[in-house]
N, C-alpha and C positions, 0 to 999 in steps of 0.2 A: 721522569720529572725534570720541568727544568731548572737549569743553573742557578744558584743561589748566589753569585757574589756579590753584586750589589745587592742582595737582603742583607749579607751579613756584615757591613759598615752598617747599615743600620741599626742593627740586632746588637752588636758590641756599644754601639753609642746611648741606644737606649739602655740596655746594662750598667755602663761606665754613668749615665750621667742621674739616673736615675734610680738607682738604689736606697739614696739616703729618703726618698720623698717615698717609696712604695714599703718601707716599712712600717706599721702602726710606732705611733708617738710615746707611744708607754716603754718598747722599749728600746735599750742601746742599739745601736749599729755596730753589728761585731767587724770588726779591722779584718776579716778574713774574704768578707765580701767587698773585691776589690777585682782588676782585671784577672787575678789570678785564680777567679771562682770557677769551678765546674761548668758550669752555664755559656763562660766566654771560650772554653776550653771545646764544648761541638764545635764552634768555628774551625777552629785549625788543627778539625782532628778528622778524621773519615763519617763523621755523623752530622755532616750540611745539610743533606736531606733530614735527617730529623730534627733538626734547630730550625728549617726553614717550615715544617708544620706546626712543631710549638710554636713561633710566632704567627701562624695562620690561626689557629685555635683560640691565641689572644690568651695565650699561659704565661706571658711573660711576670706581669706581674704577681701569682701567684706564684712562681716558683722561682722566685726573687725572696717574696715572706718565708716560702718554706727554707730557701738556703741561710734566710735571717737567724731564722730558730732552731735550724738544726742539721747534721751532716745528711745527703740525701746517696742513694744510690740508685744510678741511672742502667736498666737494660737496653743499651741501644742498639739497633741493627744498625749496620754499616751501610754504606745507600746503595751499593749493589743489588743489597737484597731489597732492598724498597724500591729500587727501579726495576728488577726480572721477576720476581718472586710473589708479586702482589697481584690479583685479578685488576686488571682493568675498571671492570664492572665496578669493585668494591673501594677501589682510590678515586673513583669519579664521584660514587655517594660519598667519601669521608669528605671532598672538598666541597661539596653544596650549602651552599650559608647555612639551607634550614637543617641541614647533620651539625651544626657546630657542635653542638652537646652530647654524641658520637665522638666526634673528633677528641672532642677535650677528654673523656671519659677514656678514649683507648691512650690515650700517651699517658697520660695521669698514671695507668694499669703498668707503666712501665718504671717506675718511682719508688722505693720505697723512704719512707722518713727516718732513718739511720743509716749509718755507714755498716756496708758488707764488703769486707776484702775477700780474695778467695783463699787463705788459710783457713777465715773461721766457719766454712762452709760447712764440714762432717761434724761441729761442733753444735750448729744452731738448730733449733725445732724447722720443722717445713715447715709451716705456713706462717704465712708472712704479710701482714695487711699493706697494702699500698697509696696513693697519694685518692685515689680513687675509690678507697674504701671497700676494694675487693681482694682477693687474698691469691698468692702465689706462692707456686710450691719448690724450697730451694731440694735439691736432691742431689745421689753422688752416683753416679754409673756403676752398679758394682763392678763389672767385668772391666772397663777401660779407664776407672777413675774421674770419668769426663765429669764437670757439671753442667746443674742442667735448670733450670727455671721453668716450671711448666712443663711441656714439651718441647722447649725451643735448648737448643745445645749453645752454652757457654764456648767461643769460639778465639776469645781474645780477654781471656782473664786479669782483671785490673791494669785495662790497656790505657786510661789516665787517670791518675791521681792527683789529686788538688788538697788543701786543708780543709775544704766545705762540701767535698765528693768525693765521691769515685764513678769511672764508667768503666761496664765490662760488656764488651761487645758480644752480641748473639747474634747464633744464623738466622732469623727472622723474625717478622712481626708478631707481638701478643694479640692475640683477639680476644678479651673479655666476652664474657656470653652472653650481656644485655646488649652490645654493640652488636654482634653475631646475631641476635634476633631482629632487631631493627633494620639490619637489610634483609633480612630474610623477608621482612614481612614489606618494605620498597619491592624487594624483588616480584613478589606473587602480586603487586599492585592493589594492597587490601587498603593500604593508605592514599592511593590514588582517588580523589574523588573528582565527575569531569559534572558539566549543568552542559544537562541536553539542550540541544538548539530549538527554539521556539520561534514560529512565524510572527510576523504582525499580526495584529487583531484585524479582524474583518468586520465593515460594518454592512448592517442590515438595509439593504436602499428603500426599505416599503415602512421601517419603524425608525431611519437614521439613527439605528441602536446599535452595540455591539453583540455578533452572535456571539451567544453562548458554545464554550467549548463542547465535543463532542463528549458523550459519558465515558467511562475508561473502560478498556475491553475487559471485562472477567477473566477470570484465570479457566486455562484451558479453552478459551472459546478457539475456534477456526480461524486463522489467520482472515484478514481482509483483502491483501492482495491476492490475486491468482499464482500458483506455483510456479509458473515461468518466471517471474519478477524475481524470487528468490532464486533464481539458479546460478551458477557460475557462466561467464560468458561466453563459455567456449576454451578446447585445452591450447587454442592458439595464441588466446587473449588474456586467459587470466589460469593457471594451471593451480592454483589455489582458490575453494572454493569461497565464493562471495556468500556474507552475511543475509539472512532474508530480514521481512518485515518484524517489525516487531522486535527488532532489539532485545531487549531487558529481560523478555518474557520468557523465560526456559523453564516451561515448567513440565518439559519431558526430557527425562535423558536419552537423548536421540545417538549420541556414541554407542552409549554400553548397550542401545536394542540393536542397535547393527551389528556388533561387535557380538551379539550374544544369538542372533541368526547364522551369521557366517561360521561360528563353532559349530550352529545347528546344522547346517550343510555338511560339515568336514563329517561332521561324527554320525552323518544319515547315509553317507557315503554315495558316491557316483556324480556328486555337483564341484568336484577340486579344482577343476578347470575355472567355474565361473567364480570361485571365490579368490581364487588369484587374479585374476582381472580385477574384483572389485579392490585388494589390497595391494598388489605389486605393482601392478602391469600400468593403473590409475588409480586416480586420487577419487574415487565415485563415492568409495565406503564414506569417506569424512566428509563428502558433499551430501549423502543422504543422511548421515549423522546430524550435521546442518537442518536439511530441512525438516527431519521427525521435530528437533529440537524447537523451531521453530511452529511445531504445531500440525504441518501438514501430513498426512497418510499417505503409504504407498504400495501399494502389488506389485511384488515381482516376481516375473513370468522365466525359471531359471532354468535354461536349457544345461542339459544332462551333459558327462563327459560326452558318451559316443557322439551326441549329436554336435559337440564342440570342436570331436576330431576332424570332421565334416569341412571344417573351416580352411579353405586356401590363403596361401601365402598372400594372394594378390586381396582376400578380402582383409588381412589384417597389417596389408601393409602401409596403406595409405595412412597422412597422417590424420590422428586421432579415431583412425576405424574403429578400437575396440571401448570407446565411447559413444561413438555413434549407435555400433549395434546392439549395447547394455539401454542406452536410453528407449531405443525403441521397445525393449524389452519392459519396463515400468511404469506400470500407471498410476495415475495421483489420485485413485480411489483406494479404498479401502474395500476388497473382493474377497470372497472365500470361494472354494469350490461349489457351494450351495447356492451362496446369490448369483455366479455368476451361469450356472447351471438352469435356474429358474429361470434368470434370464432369455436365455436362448431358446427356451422352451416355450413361451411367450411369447417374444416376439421373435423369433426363428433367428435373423440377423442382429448383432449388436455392435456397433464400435464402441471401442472405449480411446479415449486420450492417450497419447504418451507423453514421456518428456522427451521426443523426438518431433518437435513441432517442427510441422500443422498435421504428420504421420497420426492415421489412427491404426488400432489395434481391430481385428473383424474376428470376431468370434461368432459361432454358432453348432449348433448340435448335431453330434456324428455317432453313429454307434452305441448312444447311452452316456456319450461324454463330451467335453465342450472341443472343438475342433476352432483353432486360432489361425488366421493366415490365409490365402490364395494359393488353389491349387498343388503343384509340388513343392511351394515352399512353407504348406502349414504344419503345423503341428497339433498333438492330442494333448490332455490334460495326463499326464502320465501318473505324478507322484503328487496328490492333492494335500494342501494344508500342511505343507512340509514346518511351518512357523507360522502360529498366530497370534498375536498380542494386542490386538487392537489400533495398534498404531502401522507394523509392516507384518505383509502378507504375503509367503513365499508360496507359490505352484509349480511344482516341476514339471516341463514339456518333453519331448523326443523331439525336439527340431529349434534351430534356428531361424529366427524369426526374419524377414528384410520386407520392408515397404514396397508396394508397388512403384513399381519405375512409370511414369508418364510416359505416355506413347503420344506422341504429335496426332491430333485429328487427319483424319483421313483426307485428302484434297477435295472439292467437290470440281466435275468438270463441267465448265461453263455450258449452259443449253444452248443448241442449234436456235439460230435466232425464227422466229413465228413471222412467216408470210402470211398477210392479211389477203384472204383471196374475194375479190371483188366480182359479182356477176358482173357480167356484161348487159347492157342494154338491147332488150330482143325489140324497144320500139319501132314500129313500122318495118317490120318484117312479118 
C-alpha cells in the first residue's frame, strides 16, 4: 500500500478542526477529544496504513461521535501485516467504490465501544459486540498466556493509550463473515452481470421494415454453426480451447461426460495410453468438454495400448503430433457400433468427417465387423460401445489411424505430334 503522509496532515487537520461540528448538538464535547485522542494517535504510531483506510471508507466522522460518547478500543494490525499478509485479490475488492460498505463493515469489526486494557482480559466474558454490530471473541492462551481476539494473536498489548482509547496491536486482519462472503461471491462472478452485444437492426429492402429478430433457439437444440467454428485454433495459436457457438447455452454438462468416459476407459482397461493424451500430454479432454457443452456429439475412435505402442518417436514428435492424430481419430457424429455397422453393409464404403479437416475417416465391412482406414494402416472395430451416452461414443480399434498422404498425379507425356499425310496427285499419269 502506498505511503500515507500527505494523507495524514490531512487526517489530523480534519480531526483537530472538526470535532466540535461532527458531534450531535444535544450533547457536550467531552475536553478529552482533543489532539491527544486515540484517532490522532494512528498517525504517529505503526498503524498509518490503517488510519489511511478509515479515511478511505469515509469513518472519520463516525468515529469521531463514537469517541464523543465513549472510550473505544481499537484492534489494529500494524502495516506490515496489511502490506505481506493480505491477498491481493481481496485489498483490490476492499478498495472498489462499489465495496465501500465491505470496507466500512470490516474496520468497524475492529472497534469495540468501551475501553479493554489487557489486565482485564481473564476477567471479561468473550464475546464482545463491536462498532459493527458483530461480536469478537477476547480469549487467553492456556498454554502461553498469550491473548487473542478471534483467531488473530494480541502482539503488542496496550501499545497506546489515550483518555478516549486504547490500541492493541494484532498479528493481522479481521475478516467478519458477511465481508468474507461478499468476495467470495465477486470472486465466482455471480454478482457480475455483462449486456450481450447486439447488432443494428436490419431493414427489410422489399417491405422498408425492420426484420423481425430470429426465434430463440430451444433448449438442447443442435448448435447452428458447424463443429469446426467451435474448435480451438490450433495448439500453436491458441493452447486453451476457444468458446463455441452459442454462449449461454450449457445445457449439457460436457466436463463431467468426458471426464466420466475417460474413468470409463481407465477402469475397461487396455485404452491408458490414449486417455493420457487426452489429459496430460493435451488439453483435447477440456476442448471436447467445450464442445459436448455446447451441444455438439462426438465418436471417438480409441486405439488400444498395443496399438499406441506402435507409435514412433518421429510420429510423436513433431509439434502438436499427438493432436493431430486424436483429432483424426473423432467424429462429430454420434455412431454406435450398430449404425455404423449398418452402414457399411449398405453402402459397402462410408466416410465419415473428422475434426481433422478436410481428412475423412473410410470405413467399411471386413469380416462381420467394420474395418476403418487404407490398407496396412487400418484398423478393426475391436472393443465396440466401450461408452454410450448419447452425447459421446467411445469404439475401441487395434490400430492407429493416419490420413492418406496425397501423392502428386502421375506426369502425363506430351504426344508425338500427328503428321497429316496428304496423297499425292496421280493426275495425268
Amino acid at each position: 500500500m502506498a505511503s500515507c503522509y500527505g494523507v495524514s496532515k490531512l487526517f489530523l487537520i480534519l480531526l483537530t478542526t472538526s470535532f466540535a461540528t461532527a458531534l450531535p448538538a444535544t450533547k457536550p464535547v467531552s475536553s478529552q477529544v482533543n489532539s491527544n485522542s486515540v484517532l490522532v494517535a494512528l498517525l504517529d504510531s505503526h498503524y498509518t496504513e490503517l488510519a489511511e483506510l478509515v479515511e478511505k471508507a469515509l469513518l472519520l466522522q463516525t468515529l469521531e461521535e463514537a469517541v464523543g460518547r465513549h472510550n473505544i478500543t481499537i484492534f489494529a494490525p500494524r502495516n506490515d501485516a496489511l502490506e505481506r499478509n493480505i491477498d491481493p485479490l481481496f485489498k483490490s475488492f476492499l478498495l472498489e467504490p462499489r465495496n465501500l460498505k465491505s470496507l466500512q463493515t470490516l474496520l468497524m469489526f475492529h472497534i469495540l465501544p468501551r475501553r479493554v486494557s489487557s489486565p482485564q482480559w481473564p476477567s471479561l466474558s468473550h464475546h464482545h459486540r463491536t462498532l459493527s454490530n458483530d461480536h469478537v471473541h477476547l480469549t487467553v492462551d492456556a498454554p502461553t498466556l498469550r491473548l487473542k481476539v478471534d483467531s488473530a494473536e494480541i502482539i503488542r498489548p496496550d501499545d497506546v493509550i489515550r483518555p478516549d482509547g486504547i490500541i492493541h496491536g494484532i498479528e493481522r486482519l479481521l475478516i467478519p463473515r458477511s465481508v468474507q462472503e461478499d468476495f467470495n461471491r465477486r470472486r465466482s462472478l455471480r454478482s457480475i452481470s455483462a449486456v450481450l452485444p447486439e447488432g443494428a437492426p436490419e431493414v427489410d429492402p422489399r417491405t422498408n421494415r425492420l426484420k423481425k429478430p430470429p426465434p430463440p433457439v430451444p433448449a438442447g437444440a443442435p448448435p447452428v454453426l458447424p463443429i469446426y467454428s467451435a474448435m480451438s485454433p490450433g495448439p500453436s495459436l491458441a493452447p486453451a480451447p476457444a468458446p463455441g457457438p452459442g454462449g449461454p447455452r450449457h445445457h449439457f454438462n460436457g466436463e463431467a461426460q468426458v471426464k466420466d468416459f475417460i474413468h470409463t476407459l481407465l477402469h475397461y482397461g487396455g485404452y491408458n495410453e490414449m486417455a493420457d493424451i487426452l489429459v496430460n500430454l493435451t488439453s483435447l479432454a477440456t476442448e471436447m468438454g467445450r464442445l459436448v457443452s455446447e451441444g455438439y456429439v462426438l465418436t471417438v475412435l480409441a486405439p488400444n495400448d498395443e496399438a499406441m505402442a506402435k507409435l514412433t518417436t518421429d510420429q510423436l514428435s513433431e509439434p502438436g503430433a499427438p493432436e493431430q492424430i486424436v483429432y483424426y481419430h473423432i467424429i462429430p457424429e454420434y455412431q454406435t457400433e450398430e449404425s455404423m455397422y449398418n452402414a457399411v453393409r449398405r453402402f459397402g464404403k462410408v466416410k465419415y468427417d473428422s475434426l481433422r479437416f478436410p481428412h475423412k475417416v473410410l470405413a467399411q465391412e471386413a469380416d462381420g465387423s467394420v474395418k476403418f482406414g487404407h490398407g496396412e494402416g487400418s484398423a478393426y472395430l475391436f472393443d465396440p460401445d466401450i461408452y454410450t451416452d448419447g452425447r459421446i461414443s467411445v469404439q475401441g480399434i487395434d490400430g492407429v489411424l493416419f490420413p492418406v498422404e496425397e501423392t502428386p498425379a502421375t506426369e502425363i507425356k506430351p504426344a508425338a505430334p500427328v503428321f497429316k499425310k496428304v496423297a499425292k496427285s496421280r493426275r495425268g499419269k
